[in-house]
NUPA-322395 format. One line per field, with one value per residue (C-alpha): residue number from 0; residue in three letters; chain; x, y, z. Coordinates in steps of 0.25 Angstrom, whole numbers, plus 5000, padded with zeros to 4 digits. Example, Ala and Ser with C-alpha at 12.3 -4.5 7.8 and 13.67 -1.06 7.14 Angstrom:
% NUPA-322395
num <- c(0 | 1)
residu <- c(ala | ser)
chaine <- c(A | A)
c1 <- c(5049 | 5055)
c2 <- c(4982 | 4996)
c3 <- c(5031 | 5029)
This chain:
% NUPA-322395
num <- c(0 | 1 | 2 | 3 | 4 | 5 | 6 | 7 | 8 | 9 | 10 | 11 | 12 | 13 | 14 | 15 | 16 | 17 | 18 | 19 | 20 | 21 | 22 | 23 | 24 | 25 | 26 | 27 | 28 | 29 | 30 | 31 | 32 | 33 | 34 | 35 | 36 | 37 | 38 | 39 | 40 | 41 | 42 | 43 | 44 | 45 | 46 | 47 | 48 | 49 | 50 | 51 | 52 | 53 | 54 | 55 | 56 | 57 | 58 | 59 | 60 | 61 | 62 | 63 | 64 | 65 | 66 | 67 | 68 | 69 | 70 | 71 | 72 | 73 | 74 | 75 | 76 | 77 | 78 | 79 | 80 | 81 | 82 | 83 | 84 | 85 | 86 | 87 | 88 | 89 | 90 | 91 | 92 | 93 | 94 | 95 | 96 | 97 | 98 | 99 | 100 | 101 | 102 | 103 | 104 | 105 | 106 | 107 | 108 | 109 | 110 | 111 | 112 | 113 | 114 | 115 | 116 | 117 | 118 | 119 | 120 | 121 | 122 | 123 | 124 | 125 | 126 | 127 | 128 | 129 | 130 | 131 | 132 | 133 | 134 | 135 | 136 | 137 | 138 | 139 | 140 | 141 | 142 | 143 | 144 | 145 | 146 | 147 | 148 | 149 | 150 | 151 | 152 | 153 | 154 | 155 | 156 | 157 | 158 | 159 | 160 | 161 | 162 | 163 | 164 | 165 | 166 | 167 | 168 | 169 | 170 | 171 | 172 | 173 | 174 | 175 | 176 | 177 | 178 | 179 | 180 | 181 | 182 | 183 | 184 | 185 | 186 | 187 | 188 | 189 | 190 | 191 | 192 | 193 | 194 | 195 | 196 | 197 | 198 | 199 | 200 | 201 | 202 | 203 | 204 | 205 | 206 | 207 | 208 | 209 | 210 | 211 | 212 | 213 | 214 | 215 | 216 | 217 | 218 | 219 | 220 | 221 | 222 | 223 | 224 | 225 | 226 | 227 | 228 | 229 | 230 | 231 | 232 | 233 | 234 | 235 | 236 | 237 | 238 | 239 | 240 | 241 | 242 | 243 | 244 | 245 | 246 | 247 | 248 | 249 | 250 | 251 | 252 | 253 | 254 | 255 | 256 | 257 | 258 | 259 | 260 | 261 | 262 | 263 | 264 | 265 | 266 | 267 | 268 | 269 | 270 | 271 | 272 | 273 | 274 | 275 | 276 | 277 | 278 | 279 | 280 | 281 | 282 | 283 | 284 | 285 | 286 | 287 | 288 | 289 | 290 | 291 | 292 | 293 | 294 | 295 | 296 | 297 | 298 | 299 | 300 | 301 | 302 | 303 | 304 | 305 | 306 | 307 | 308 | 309 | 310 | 311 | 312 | 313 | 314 | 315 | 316 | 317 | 318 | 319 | 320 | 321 | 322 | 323 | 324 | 325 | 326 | 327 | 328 | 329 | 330 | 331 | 332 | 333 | 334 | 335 | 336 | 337 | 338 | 339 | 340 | 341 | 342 | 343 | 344 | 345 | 346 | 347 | 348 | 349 | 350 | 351 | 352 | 353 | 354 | 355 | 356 | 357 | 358 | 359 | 360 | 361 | 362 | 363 | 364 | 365 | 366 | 367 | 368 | 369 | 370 | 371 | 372 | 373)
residu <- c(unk | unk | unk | unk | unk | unk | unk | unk | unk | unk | unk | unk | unk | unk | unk | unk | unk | unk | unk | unk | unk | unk | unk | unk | unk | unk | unk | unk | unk | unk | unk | unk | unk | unk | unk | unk | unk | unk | unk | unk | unk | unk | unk | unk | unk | unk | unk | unk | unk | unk | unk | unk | unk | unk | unk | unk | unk | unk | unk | unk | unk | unk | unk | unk | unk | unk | unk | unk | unk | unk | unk | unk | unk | unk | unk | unk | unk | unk | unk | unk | unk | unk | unk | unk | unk | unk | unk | unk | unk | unk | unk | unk | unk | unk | unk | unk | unk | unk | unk | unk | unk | unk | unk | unk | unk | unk | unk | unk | unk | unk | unk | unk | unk | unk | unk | unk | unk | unk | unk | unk | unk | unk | unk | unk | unk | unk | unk | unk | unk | unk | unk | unk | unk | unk | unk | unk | unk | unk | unk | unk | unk | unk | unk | unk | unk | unk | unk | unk | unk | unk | unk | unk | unk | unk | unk | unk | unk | unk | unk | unk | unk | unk | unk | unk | unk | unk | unk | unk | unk | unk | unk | unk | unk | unk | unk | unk | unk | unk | unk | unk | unk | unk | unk | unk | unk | unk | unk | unk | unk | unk | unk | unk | unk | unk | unk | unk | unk | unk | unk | unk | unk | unk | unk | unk | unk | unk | unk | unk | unk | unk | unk | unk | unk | unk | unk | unk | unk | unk | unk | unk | unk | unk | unk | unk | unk | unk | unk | unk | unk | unk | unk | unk | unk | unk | unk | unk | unk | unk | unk | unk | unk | unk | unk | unk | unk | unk | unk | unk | unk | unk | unk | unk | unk | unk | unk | unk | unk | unk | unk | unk | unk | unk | unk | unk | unk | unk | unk | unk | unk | unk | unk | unk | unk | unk | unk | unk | unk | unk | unk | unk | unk | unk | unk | unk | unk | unk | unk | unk | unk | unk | unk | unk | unk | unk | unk | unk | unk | unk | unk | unk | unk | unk | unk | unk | unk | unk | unk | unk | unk | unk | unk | unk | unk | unk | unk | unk | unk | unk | unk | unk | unk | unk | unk | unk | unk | unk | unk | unk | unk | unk | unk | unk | unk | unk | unk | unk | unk | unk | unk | unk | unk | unk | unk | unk | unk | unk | unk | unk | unk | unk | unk | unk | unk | unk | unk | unk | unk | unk | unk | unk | unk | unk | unk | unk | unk | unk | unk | unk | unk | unk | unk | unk | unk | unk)
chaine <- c(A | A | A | A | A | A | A | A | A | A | A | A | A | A | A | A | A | A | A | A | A | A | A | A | A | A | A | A | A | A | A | A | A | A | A | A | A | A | A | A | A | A | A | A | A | A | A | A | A | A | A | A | A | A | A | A | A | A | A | A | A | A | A | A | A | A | A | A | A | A | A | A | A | A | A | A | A | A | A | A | A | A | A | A | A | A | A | A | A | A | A | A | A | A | A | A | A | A | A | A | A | A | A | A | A | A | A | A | A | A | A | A | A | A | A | A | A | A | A | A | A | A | A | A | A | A | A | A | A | A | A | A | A | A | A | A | A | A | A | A | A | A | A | A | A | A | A | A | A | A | A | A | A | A | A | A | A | A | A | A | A | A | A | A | A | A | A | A | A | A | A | A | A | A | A | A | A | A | A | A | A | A | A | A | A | A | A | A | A | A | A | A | A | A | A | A | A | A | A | A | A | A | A | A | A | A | A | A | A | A | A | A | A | A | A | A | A | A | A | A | A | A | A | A | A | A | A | A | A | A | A | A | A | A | A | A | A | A | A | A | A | A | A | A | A | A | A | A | A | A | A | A | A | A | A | A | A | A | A | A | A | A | A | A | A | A | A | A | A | A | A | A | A | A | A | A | A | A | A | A | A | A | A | A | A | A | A | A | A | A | A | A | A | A | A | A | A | A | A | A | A | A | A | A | A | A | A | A | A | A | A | A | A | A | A | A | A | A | A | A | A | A | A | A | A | A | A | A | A | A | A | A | A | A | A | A | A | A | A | A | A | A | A | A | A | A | A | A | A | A | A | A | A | A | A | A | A | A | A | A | A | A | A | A | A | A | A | A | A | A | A | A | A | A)
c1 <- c(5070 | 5073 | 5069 | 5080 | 5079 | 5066 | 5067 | 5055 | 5051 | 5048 | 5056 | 5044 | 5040 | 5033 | 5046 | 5054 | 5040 | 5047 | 5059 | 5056 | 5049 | 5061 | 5070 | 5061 | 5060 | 5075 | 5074 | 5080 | 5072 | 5078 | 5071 | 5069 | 5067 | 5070 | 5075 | 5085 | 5073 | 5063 | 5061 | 5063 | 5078 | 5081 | 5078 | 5082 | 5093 | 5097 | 5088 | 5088 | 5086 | 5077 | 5062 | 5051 | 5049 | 5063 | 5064 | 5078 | 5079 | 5070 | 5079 | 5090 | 5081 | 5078 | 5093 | 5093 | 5081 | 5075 | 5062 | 5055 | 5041 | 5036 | 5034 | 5025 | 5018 | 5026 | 5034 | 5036 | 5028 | 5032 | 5047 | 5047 | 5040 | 5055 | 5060 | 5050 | 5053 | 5068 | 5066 | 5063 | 5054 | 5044 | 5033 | 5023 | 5025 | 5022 | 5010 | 5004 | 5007 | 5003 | 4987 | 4989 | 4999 | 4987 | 4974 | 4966 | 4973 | 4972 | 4956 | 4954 | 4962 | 4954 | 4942 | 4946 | 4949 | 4934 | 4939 | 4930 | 4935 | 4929 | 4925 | 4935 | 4940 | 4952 | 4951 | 4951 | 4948 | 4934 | 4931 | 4920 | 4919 | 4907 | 4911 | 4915 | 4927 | 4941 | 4952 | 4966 | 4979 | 4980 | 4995 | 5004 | 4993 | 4994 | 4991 | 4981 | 4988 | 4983 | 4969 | 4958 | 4945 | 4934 | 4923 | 4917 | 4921 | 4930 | 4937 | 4940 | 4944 | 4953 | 4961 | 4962 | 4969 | 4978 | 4982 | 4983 | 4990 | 4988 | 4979 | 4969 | 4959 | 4945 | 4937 | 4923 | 4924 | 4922 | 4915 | 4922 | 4920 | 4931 | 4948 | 4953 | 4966 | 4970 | 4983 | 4988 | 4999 | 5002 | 5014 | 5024 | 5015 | 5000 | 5000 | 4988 | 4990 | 4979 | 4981 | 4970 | 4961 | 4962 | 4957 | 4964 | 4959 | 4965 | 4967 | 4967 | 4967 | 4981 | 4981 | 4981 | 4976 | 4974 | 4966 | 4971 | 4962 | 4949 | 4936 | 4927 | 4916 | 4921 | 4915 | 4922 | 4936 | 4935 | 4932 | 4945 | 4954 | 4948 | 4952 | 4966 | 4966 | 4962 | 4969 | 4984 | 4980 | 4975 | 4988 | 4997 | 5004 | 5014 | 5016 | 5006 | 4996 | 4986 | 4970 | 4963 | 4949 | 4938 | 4926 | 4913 | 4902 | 4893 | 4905 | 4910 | 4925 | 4933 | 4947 | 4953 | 4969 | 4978 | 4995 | 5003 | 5012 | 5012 | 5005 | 5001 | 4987 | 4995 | 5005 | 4999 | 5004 | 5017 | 5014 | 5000 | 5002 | 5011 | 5015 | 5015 | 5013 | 5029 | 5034 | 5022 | 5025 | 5039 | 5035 | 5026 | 5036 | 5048 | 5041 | 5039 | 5024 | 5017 | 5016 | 5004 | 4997 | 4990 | 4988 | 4995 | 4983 | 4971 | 4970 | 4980 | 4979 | 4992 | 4992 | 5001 | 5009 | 5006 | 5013 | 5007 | 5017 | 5030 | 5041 | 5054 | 5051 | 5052 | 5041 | 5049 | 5038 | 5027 | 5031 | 5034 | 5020 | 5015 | 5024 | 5017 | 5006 | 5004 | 5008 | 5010 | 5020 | 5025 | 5033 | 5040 | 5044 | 5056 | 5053 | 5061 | 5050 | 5033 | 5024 | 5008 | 5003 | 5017 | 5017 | 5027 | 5026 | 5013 | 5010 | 5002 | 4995 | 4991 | 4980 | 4978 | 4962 | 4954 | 4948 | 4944 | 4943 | 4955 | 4962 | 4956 | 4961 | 4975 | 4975 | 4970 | 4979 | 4991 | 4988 | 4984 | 5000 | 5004 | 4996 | 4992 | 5000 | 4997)
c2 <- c(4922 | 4934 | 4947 | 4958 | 4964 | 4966 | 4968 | 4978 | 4977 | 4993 | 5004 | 5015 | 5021 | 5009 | 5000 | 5015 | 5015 | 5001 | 5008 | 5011 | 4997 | 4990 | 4998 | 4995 | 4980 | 4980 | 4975 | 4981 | 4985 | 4982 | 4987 | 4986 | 4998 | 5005 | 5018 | 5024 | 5034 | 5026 | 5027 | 5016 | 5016 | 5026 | 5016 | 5003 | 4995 | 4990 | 4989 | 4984 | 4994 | 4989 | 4989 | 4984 | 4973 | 4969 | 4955 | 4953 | 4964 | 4956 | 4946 | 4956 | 4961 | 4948 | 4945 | 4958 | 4954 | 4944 | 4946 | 4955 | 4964 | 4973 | 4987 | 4987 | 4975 | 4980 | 4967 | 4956 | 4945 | 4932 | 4937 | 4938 | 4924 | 4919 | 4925 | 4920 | 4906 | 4908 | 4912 | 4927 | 4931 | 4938 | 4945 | 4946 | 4935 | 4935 | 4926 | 4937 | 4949 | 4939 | 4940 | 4955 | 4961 | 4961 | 4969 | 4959 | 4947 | 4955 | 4957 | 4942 | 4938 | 4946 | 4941 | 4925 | 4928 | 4936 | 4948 | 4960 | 4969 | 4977 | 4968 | 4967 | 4962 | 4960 | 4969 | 4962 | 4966 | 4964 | 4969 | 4978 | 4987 | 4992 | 5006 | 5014 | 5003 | 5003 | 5000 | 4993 | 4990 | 4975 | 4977 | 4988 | 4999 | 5006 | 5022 | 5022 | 5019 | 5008 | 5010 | 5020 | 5022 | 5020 | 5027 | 5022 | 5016 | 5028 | 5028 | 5014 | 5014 | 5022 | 5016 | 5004 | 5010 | 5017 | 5004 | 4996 | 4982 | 4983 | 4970 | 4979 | 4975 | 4982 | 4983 | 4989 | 5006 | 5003 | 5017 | 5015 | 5024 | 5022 | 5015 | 5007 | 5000 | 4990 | 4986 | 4972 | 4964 | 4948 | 4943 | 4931 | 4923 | 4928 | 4940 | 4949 | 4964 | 4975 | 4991 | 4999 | 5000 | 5014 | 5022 | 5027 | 5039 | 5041 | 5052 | 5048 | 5032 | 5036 | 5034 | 5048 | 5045 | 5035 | 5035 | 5025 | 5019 | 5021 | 5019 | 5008 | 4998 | 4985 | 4977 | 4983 | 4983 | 4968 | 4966 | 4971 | 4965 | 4952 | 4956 | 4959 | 4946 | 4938 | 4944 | 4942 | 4928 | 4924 | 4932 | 4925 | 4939 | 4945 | 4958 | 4971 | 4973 | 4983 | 4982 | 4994 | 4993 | 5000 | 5003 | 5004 | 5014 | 5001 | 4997 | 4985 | 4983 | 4980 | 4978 | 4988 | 4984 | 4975 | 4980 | 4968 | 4978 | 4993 | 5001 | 5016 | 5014 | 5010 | 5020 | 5029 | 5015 | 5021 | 5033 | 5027 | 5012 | 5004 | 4996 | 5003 | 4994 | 4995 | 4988 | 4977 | 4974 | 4974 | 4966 | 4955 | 4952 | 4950 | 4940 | 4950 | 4950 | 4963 | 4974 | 4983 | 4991 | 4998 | 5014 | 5023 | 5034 | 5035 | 5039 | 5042 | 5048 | 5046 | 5056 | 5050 | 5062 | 5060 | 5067 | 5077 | 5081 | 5078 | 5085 | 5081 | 5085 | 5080 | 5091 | 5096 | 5105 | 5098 | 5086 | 5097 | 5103 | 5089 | 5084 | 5098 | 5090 | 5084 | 5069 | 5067 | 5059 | 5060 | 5050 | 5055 | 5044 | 5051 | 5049 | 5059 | 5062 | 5067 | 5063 | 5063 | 5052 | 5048 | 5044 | 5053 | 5051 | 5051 | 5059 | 5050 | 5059 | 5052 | 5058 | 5056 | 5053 | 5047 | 5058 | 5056 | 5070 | 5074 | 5064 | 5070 | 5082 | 5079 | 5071 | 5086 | 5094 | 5083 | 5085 | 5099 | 5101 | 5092 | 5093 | 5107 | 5114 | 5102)
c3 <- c(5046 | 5053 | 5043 | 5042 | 5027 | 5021 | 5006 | 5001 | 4987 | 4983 | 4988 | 4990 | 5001 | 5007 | 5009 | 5014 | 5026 | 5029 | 5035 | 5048 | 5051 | 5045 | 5055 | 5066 | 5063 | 5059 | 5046 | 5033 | 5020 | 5008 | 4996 | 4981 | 4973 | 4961 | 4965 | 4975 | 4977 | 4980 | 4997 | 5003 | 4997 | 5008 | 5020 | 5014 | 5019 | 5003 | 4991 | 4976 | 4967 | 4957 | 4952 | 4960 | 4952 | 4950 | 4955 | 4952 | 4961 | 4971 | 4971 | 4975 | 4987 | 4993 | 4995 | 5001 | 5011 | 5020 | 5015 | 5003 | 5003 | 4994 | 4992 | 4982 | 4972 | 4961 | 4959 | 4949 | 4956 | 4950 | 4950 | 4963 | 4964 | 4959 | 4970 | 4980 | 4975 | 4979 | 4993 | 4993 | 5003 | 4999 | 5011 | 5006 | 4999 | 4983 | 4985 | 4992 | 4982 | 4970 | 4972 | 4974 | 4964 | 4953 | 4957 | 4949 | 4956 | 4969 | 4968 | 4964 | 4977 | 4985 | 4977 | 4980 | 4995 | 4995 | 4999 | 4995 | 4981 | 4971 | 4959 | 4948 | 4935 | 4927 | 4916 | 4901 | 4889 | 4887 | 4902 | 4902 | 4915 | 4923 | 4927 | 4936 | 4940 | 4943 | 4934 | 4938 | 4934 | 4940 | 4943 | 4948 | 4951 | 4966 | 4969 | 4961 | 4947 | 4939 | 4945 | 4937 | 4942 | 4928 | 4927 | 4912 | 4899 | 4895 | 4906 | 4907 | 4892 | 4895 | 4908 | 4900 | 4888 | 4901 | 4906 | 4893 | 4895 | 4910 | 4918 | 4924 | 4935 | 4935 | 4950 | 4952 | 4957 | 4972 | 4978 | 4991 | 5004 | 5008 | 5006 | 5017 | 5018 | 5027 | 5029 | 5037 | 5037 | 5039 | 5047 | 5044 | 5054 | 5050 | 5059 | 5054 | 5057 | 5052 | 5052 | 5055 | 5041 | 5035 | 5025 | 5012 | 5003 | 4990 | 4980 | 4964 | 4971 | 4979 | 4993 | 4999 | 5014 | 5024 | 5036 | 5048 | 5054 | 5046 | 5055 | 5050 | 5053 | 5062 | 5051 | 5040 | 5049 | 5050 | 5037 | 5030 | 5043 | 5036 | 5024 | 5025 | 5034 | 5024 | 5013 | 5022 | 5027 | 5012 | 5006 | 5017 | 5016 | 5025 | 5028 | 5026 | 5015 | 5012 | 5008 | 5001 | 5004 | 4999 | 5009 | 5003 | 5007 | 5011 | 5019 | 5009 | 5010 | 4995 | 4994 | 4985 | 4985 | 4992 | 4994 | 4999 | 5007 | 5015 | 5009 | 5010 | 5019 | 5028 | 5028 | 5041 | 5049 | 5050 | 5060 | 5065 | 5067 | 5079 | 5066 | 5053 | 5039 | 5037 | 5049 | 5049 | 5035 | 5040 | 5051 | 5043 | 5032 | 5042 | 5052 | 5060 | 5071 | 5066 | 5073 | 5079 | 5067 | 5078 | 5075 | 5086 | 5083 | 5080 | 5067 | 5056 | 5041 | 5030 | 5018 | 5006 | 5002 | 4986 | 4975 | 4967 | 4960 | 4951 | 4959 | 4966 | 4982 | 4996 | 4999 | 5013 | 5014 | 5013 | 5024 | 5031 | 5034 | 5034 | 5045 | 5053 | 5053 | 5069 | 5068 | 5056 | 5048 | 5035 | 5027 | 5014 | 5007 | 5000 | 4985 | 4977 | 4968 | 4968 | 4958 | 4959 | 4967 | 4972 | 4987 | 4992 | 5007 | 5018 | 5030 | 5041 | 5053 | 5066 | 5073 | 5088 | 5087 | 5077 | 5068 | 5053 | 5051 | 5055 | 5050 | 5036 | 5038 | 5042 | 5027 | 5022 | 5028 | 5024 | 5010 | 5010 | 5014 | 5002 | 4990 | 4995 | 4984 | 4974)
C-alpha cells in the first residue's frame, strides 16, 4: 500500500520537524493536538483537535491517514489496542510502545533481553532505599520531570509525599562520565540504520547540548550498535528510536531511557546528516528503504534554546545574533508562550574540522547571547 497521509499523534515541535521531509518524500502530515498554537498545526495538511490521549479522536485521525505514529508516549495504550484490533495502522506498532511506556516495565524488558541498566525496584510500601539513588515516576516523566535525584532519608520522605498516589521506579545514582545517545531506525523490511553516537549534556536533567559524533573507543562503539540492534530486532519496531546511555569512568555502558520515536539528541541530524531523524522515521513507517545518516561535516554541536522565563516573545533579537553566528542554524519552533525549561527552538553549528574545543565554545558563546541577560 502505497503511503500518502501520515497521521502524527502530538502536535509539538517534533511532528512540525517532519515538515520538510514529508514535502520531500511527498507525503501529508496529519496531526492530532489540542491547540491551534501548538507548531506543528502551521505545517499540517488537516488535523483533530483534541488531547493526546483522545482515542475517539484517534479514531478520527486514522480515517484521515494511511498510516499513524506518535509524537510523544503520552497516549491511552489499551484504547488504542481497540483501534488496532479494527485495522488501524499503527508504526510503531503498540506492541512495541507497550514494554516501553512504563520505566519499570521498560527496565525489566531490557533486563529479560540482557541488556546493561542501572539496578532498579518498583517502589512499595515497605521499600527501604540505599542512598544516594534516583527516584521516578514510572509513567509520563520526560525533561526531567518526575525524576528527583535522593540524597538521604529526608529527602526521599519528602519526594514521596510530592508524588503521593504515583507508581514510582527507584534505580541505583549512576556517577557517569559521561550521556550518550544513539539514535537508529528499522524499516518495513528489517533495514538497520545507526546515526553517528553523540554526546548530550544536561542542565537541572534537561538536555541543553549535544555533541555529534562523540570520539569513543571501537569496543564501546560496537557495543551500543549491538544494543540498539537487538533492542529494534527484539521490539520488531519501525521507524526511529532513541537510547540514552550513561558512560561510566571505567567505561561500562548502562542504558538510561528508551524514546520509541525522534527525539532531541538527534536533532542536529537536520543540518548535519545526508538523512536527518525526520525523513528516515518518515521513510521507515511509509515502506520506504532508508536513507544515508551520514554527517556532511565533521563535527556538529545543537544548543536547545530553553525558556527561562514566563514571557510572551519570539525573541527577534536574540535569533538575530545567533543566526550571526558562521553556519549556524536556528529553528524556532513558533510557541506563542516562554516558560522555564520550555524548549523554545535549537540552534545547530556545523563546523568544518573536528574540534572538541571549539565546538564547546560555540555552545558558550550560543548561550552567552540567550540566557546572557537571564
Amino acid at each position: 500500500m502505497v503511503v500518502q497521509r501520515i497521521g502524527v499523534i502530538g502536535g509539538g515541535q517534533l511532528a512540525w520537524m517532519m515538515a520538510g521531509a514529508a514535502k520531500k518524500l511527498g507525503v501529508k502530515l496529519v496531526v492530532q493536538t489540542p491547540s491551534k498554537d501548538d507548531p506543528a498545526i502551521a505545517i499540517a495538511s488537516d488535523w483533530v483537535l483534541a488531547d493526546i490521549d483522545d482515542a475517539a479522536a484517534t479514531a478520527r485521525l486514522a480515517c484521515l491517514s494511511d498510516v499513524v505514529t506518535f509524537e510523544n508516549e503520552f497516549v491511552d495504550l489499551t484504547a488504542l489496542q481497540q483501534l488496532e484490533q479494527r485495522g488501524v495502522r499503527f508504526r510503531p506498532r503498540l506492541g512495541v510502545l507497550a514494554p516501553l511506556l512504563d520505566k519499570y516495565e521498560q527496565r525489566q524488558y531490557l533486563h529479560h533481553l540482557n541488556l546493561p541498566v542501572p539496578q532498579f525496584a518498583a517502589v512499595t510500601p515497605d521499600f527501604e532505599p540505599s542512598f544516594p539513588c534516583v527516584l521516578k515516576t514510572r509513567r509520563h516523566g520526560y525533561d526531567g520531570y518526575g525524576t528527583v535525584i535522593i540524597r538521604d532519608r529526608t529527602e526521599w520522605d519528602a519526594a514521596l509525599a510530592n508524588l503521593r498516589d504515583r507508581p514510582l521506579l527507584v534505580e541505583e545514582f549512576v556517577p557517569f562520565e559521561r550521556e550518550l545517545a544513539a539514535i537508529a531506525a528499522r524499516s518495513v523490511s528489517g533495514e538497520f540504520s545507526l546515526y553517528p553516537i553523540v554526546e548530550t549534556q544536561q542542565v537541572n536533567q534537561v538536555c541543553r547540548r549535544v555533541f555529534a559524533p562523540v570520539r569513543l573507543e571501537p569496543s564501546i562503539a560496537l557495543q551500543i550498535e549491538s544494543i540498539t540492534r537487538t533492542l529494534l530486532e527484539s521490539l520488531d519496531a519501525i521507524g526511529v528510536l532513541a537510547i540514552e546511555l550513561f558512560l561510566t569512568a571505567d567505561q561500562k555502558v548502562l542504558i538510561n531511557e528508551i524514546a520509541p520515536r525522534v527525539h532531541n539528541s538527534g536533532h542536529f541530524s537536520l543540518d548535519a546528516c545526508e538523512t536527518s531523524q525526520f525523513e528516515q522515521h518518515l521513510r521507515a513507517i511509509a515502506g520506504l528503504p532508508l536513507g544515508n545518516p551520514v554527517m556532511r561535516y565533521p563535527q556538529a554541536v545543537m544548543v536547545n534554546l530553553l525558556g527561562y522565563e514566563v514571557a510572551q516573545s519570539d525573541y527577534a533579537e536574540k535569533r538575530k545574533q545567533l543566526e550571526q553566528i558562521p553556519h549556524s542554524f536556528t529553528h524556532w519552533y513558533g510557541k506563542s508562550e516562554a516558560r522555564p525549561g520550555r524548549k523554545l527552538g535549537h540552534v545547530t553549528v556545523l563546523l568544518k574540522q573536528e574540534d572538541r574545543h571549539a565546538a564547546e565554545a560555540i555552545a558558550q558563546e550560543i548561550e552567552a547571547i540567550w540566557y546572557g541577560d537571564a
